[in-house]
C-alpha positions as CSV (number, residue, x, y, z in Angstrom):
1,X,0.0,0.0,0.0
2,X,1.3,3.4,-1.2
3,X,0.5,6.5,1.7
4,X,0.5,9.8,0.2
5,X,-1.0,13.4,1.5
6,X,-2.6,16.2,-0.7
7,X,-2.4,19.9,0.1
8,X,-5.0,21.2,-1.0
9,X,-6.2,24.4,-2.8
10,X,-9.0,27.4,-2.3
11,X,-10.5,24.5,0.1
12,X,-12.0,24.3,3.8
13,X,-10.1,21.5,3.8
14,X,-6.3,21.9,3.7
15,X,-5.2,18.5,3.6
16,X,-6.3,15.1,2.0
17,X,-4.5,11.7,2.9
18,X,-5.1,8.0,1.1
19,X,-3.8,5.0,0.5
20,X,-3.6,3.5,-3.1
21,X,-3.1,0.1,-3.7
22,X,-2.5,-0.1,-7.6
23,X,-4.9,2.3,-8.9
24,X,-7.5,1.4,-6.3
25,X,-7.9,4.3,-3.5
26,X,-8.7,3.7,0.0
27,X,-8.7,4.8,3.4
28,X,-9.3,9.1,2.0
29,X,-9.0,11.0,5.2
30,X,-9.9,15.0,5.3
31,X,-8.6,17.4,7.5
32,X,-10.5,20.4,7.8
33,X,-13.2,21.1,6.1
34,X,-16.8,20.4,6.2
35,X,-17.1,17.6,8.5
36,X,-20.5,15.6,7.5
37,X,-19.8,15.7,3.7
38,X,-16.3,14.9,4.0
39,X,-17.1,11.9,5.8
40,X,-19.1,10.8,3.4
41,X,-17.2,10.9,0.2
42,X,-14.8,8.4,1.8
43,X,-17.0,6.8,2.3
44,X,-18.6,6.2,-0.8
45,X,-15.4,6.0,-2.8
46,X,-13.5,3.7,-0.8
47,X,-12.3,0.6,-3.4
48,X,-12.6,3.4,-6.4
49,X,-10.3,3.4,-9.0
50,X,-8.4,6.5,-9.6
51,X,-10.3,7.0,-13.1
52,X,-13.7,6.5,-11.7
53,X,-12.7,9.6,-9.1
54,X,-11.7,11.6,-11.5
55,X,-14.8,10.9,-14.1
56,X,-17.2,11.3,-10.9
57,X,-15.6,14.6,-9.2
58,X,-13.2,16.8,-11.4
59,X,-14.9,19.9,-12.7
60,X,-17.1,20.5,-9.6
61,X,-16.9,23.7,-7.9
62,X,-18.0,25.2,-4.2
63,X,-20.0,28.1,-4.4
64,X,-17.5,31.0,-5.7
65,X,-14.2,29.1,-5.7
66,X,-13.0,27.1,-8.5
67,X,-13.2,23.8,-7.3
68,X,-14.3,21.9,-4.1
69,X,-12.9,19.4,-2.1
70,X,-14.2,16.6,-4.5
71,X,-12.5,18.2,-7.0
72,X,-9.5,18.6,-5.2
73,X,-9.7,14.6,-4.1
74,X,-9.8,13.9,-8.3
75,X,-6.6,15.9,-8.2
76,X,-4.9,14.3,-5.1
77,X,-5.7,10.7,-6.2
78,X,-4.1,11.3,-10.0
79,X,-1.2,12.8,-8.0
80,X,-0.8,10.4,-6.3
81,X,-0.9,7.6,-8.4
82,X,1.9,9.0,-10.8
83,X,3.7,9.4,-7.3
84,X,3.4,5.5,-6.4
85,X,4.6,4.7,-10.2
86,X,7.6,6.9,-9.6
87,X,8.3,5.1,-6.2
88,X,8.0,2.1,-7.7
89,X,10.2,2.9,-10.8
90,X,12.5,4.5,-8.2
């Protein structure tokens, strides 16, 4: 299992942490943030694959800011898969 923590952007949240195991994410943890809703996205995407993540959340924004902390997670998880390819190649 690959750990790897996100900092995020023009978020309540400021950071998100997961675990990948091959492109599968797991174990999403928010800090920050509102604390119902950012319960539940773990919740629902725990087992995902990093594409499904992205094809669910990218683009979605919060009110006035540019993107939201689901958009931010699409982010963290790509991120962090090309990070666990370059550990792996490393």
């Amino acid at each position: 299992m690959f750990h790897y923590d996100y900092k995020t952007k023009y978020t309540c949240s400021r950071l998100i942490s997961m675990d990948l195991e091959g492109d599968k994410v797991y174990n999403v943890v928010f800090t920050g943030g509102c604390n119902g809703n950012l319960k539940a996205i773990p919740a629902l995407i725990d087992g995902w694959s990093v594409d499904e993540i992205e094809k669910k959340l990218t683009g979605i924004t919060c009110g006035e800011r540019p993107t939201s902390c689901g958009d931010q997670l699409a982010k963290a998880v790509r991120e962090a898969y090309h990070a666990s390819k370059e550990t792996i190649l490393a």
